[in-house]
C-alpha positions in Angstrom: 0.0 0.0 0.0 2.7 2.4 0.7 3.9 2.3 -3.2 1.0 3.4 -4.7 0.8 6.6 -2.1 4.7 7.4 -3.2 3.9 6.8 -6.7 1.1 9.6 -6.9 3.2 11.8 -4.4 6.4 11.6 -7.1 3.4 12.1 -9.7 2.2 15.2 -8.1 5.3 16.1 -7.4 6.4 16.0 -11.1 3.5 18.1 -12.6 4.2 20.8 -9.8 7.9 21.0 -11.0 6.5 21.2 -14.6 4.0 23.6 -13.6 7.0 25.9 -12.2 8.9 25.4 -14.8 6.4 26.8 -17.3 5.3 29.7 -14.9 9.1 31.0 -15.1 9.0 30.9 -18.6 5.8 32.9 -18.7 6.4 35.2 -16.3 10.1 36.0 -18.1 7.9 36.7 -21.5 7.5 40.8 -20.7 11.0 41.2 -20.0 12.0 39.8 -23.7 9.6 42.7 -24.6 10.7 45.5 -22.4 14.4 44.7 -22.4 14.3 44.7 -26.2 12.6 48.4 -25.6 14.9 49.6 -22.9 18.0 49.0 -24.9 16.6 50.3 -28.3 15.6 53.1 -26.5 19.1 53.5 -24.7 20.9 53.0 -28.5 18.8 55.7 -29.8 19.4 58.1 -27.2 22.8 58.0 -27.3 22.9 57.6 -31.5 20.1 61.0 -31.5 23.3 62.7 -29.3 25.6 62.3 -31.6 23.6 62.4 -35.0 21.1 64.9 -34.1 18.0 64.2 -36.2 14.4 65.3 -34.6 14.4 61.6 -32.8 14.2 60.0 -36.1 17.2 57.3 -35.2 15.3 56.9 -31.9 12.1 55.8 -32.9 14.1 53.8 -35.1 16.0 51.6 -32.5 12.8 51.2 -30.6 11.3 49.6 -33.5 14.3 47.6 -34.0 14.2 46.7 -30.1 10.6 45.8 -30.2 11.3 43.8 -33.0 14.0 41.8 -31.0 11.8 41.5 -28.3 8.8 40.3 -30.2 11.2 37.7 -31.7 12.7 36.4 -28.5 8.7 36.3 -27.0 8.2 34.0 -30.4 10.7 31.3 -29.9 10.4 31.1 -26.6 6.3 30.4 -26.9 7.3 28.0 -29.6 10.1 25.8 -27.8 7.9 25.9 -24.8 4.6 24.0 -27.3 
């Protein structure tokens, strides 16, 4: 009788880990998006300093970082399926 109690504890215990695993994944998803953001934003900034043009090159790089990020939140949804 004792087996069949461990068994569906290691069971339980294996979809919990799972469970976490996926939640971390998940929960890293916005940062892909606003780390992408935060550094095209950054690169533009310092780019619009030394190549003045009315924030053309910035909006530029936060496309560009968007993009990244958008990206990164695509192959991770698709490893994770």
């Amino acid at each position: 009788m004792p087996e069949n109690g461990d068994g569906e504890k290691e069971k339980k215990e294996k979809e919990r880990k799972e469970l976490m695993q996926k939640l971390a994944v998940y929960l890293g998803i916005p940062w892909y998006m606003v780390s992408g953001l935060l550094i095209g934003y950054i690169a533009g900034h310092f780019l619009e300093k030394k190549f003045p043009s009315n924030n053309i090159i910035l909006v530029i790089c936060l496309l560009i970082g968007f993009i990244a990020g958008a990206v990164q939140v695509y192959e991770t949804i698709k490893k994770i399926n």
